[in-house]
C-alpha positions in Angstrom: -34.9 2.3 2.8 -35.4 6.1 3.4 -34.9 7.8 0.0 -34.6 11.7 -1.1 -36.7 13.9 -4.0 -34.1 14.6 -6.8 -34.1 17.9 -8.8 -35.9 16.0 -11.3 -38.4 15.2 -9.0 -37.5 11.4 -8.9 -36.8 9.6 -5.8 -33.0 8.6 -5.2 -31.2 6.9 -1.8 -30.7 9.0 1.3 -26.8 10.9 2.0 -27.1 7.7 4.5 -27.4 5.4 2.4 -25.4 6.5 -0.7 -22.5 6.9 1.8 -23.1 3.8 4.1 -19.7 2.1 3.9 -18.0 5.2 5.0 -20.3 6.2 7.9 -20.0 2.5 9.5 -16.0 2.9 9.1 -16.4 5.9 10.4 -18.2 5.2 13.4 -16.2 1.8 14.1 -13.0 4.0 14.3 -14.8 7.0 16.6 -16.3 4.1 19.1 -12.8 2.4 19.2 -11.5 5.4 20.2 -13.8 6.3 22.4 -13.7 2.5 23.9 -10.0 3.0 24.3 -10.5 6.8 26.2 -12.8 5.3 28.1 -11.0 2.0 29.9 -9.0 4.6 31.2 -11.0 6.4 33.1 -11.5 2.7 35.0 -7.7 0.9 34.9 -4.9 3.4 36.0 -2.1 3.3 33.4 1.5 4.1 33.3 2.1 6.9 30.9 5.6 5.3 30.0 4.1 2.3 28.4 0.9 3.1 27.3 -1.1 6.1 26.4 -4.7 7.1 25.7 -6.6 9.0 22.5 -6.6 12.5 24.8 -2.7 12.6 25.4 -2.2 11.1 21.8 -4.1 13.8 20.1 -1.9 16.4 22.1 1.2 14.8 21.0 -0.1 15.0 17.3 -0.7 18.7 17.8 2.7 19.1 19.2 4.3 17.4 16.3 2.2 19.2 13.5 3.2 22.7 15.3 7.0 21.9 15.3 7.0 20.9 11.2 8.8 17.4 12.8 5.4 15.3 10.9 5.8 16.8 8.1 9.5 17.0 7.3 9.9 13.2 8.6 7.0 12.1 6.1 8.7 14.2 2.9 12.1 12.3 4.3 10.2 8.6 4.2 8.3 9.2 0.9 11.4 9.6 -1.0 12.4 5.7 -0.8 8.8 5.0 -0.8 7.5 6.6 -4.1 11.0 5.4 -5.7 10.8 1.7 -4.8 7.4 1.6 -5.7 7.8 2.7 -9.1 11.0 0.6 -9.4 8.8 -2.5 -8.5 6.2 -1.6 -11.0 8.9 -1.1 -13.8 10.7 -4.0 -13.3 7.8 -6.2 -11.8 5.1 -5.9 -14.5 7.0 -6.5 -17.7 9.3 -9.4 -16.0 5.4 -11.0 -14.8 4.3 -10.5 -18.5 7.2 -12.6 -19.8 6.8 -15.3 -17.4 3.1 -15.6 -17.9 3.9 -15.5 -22.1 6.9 -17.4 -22.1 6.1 -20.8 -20.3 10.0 -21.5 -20.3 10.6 -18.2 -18.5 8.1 -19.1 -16.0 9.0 -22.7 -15.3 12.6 -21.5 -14.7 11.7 -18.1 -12.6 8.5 -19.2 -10.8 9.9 -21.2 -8.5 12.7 -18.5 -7.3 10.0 -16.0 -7.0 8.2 -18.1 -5.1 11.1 -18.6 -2.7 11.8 -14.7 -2.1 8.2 -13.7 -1.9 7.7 -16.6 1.1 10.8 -15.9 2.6 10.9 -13.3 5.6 12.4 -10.5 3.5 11.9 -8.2 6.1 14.9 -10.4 7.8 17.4 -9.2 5.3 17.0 -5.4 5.8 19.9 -5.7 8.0 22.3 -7.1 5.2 20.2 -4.6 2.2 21.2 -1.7 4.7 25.2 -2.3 5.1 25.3 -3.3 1.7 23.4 -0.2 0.1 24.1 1.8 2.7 22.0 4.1 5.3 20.5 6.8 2.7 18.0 6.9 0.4 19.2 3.5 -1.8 19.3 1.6 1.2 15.8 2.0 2.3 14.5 2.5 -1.6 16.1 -1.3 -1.9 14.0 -2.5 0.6 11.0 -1.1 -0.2 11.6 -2.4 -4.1 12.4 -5.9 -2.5 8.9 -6.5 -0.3 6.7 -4.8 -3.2 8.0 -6.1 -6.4 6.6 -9.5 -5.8 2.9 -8.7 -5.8 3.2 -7.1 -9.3 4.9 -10.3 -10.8 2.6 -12.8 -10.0 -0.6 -10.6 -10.9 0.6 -9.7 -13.9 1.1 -13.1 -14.7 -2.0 -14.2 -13.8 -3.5 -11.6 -16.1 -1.7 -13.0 -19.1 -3.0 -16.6 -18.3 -6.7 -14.6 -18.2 -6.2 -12.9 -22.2 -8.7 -14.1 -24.2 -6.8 -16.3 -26.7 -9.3 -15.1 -29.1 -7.3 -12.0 -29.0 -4.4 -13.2 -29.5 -5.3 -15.5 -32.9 -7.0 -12.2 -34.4 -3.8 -9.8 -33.7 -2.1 -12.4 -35.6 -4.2 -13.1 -38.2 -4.5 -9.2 -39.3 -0.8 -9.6 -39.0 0.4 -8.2 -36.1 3.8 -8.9 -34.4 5.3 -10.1 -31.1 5.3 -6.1 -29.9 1.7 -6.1 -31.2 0.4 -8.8 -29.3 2.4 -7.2 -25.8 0.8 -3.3 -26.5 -2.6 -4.4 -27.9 -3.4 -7.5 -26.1 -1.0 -8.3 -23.1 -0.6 -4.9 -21.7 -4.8 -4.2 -21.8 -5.3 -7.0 -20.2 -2.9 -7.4 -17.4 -3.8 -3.3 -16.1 -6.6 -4.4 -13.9 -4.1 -6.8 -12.0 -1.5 -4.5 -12.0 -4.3 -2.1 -10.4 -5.2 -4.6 -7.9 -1.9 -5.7 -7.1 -0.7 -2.0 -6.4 -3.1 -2.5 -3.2 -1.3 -5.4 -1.9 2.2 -3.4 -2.3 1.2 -0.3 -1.3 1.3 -2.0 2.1 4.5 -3.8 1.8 6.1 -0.8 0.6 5.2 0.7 3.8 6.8 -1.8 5.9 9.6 -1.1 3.9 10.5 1.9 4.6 9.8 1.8 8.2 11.6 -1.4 8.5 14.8 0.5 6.6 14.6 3.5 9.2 14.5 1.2 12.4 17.5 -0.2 11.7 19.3 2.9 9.9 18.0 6.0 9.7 18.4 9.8 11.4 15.0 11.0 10.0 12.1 10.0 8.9 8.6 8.5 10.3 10.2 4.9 11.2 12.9 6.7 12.8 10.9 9.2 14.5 8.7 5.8 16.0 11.6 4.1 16.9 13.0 7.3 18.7 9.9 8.4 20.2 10.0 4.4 21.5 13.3 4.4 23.3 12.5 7.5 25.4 9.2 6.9 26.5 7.2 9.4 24.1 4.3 7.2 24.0 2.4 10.3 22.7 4.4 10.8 20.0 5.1 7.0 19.3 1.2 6.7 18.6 0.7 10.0 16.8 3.5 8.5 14.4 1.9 5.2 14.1 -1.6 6.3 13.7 -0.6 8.5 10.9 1.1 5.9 8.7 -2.1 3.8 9.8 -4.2 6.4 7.8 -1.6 7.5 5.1 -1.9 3.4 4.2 -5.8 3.5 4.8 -5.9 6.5 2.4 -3.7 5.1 -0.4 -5.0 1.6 -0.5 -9.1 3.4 -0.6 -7.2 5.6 -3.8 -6.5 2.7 -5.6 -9.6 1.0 -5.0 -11.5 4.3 -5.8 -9.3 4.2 -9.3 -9.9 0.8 -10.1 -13.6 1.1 -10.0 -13.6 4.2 -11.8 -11.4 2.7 -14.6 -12.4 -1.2 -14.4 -16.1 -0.9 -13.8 -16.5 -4.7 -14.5 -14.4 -5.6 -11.8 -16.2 -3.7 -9.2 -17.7 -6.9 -7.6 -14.4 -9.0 -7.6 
């Protein structure tokens, strides 16, 4: 492996090589994009169907000029950001009592097991007439298909404490509160971490699933408009940036778990 003279004067890994991972990604997307430009330029293609990287990138420019990008992603990260905390308030502490309390998770496991399997995604219909077209609506559905994911791994972390822990908080004479702040809590953040990956995309689907059915702004709304009059263009420029805002947030979180769980970088 080519390497590089520190300051020091020691030797160290290459730009290449420290940054590996990302160049490959990189170059994987610029060749994909380049493989799709360049089928074109061999298979005609309706424009009302299908479009190509050149016209897309035109369409983005458009849509960046006009301020439409921006005001429908400050629209859509309303619900978003609001369902997503709601499903880490309510999802972590209820998946600490059911991994504490073996009652609690005999009688609730099997429920959450039944919503988290089921097609959720089928009921945004019902969530929307029943909470409405606005901001609830959609912040419903988002809390419904990213909730789940924080349950169960933060159940799974309280099944991982050390029980040696838990016998020296009590022995010192520490409480039920004790043992949730000083042991359970601790211990359950790297799954809560790691499960915020996992509903980062659901929450995602969410919202774009709450603006297709109901919605007069917004990203899903501006994809499902774009759609039904033949924008391809636009349709894609939409797509491909909730394709990076999702790339971008789930690398974040990874990128903070290894910086704050260093132990768990190889899991």
């Amino acid at each position: 492996m080519a390497e590089d003279a520190t300051k020091d004067g020691t030797i160290g890994p290459t730009f290449a090589a420290r940054h590996r991972n990302f160049l490959l990604g990189g170059l994987a997307v610029v060749l994909f994009f380049a493989a799709w430009q360049a089928i074109f330029l061999l298979v005609p293609f309706n424009p009302l169907f299908i479009s190509k990287p050149s016209l897309i990138a035109a369409g983005y420019v458009d849509l960046i000029e006009s301020g439409d990008l921006f005001h429908d992603l400050a629209v859509s990260s309303v619900p978003f950001f609001a369902g997503l905390a709601a499903a880490v308030v309510v999802g972590v502490p209820l998946g600490i009592l059911m991994g504490w309390r073996v009652r609690v998770g005999y009688a609730l496991d099997p429920l959450m097991t039944i919503f988290y399997a089921s097609p959720l995604v089928a009921l945004a219909p019902l969530l929307v007439i029943f909470f409405g077209v606005g901001v609830w609506g959609k912040t419903i559905i988002v809390f419904t298909l990213s909730v789940f994911p924080f349950i169960f791994n933060a159940s799974a972390g309280v099944h991982a404490v050390d029980r040696l822990l838990i016998n020296v908080v009590r022995s010192l004479g520490g409480g039920e509160w004790d043992l949730y702040r000083k042991v359970m809590l601790p211990s359950v953040l790297p799954y809560v971490v790691a499960a915020s990956r996992i509903a980062v995309g659901r929450a995602l689907i969410g919202v774009l699933v709450g603006e297709f059915f109901a919605a007069s702004e917004g990203i899903g709304f501006a994809i499902s408009r774009f759609g039904d009059i033949f924008a391809i263009d636009r349709m894609f420029a939409c797509i491909l940036t909730v394709m990076v805002i999702a790339v971008v947030l789930t690398e974040g979180i990874r990128w903070a778990e290894r910086a704050a769980f260093p132990w768990r970088a190889g899991q």
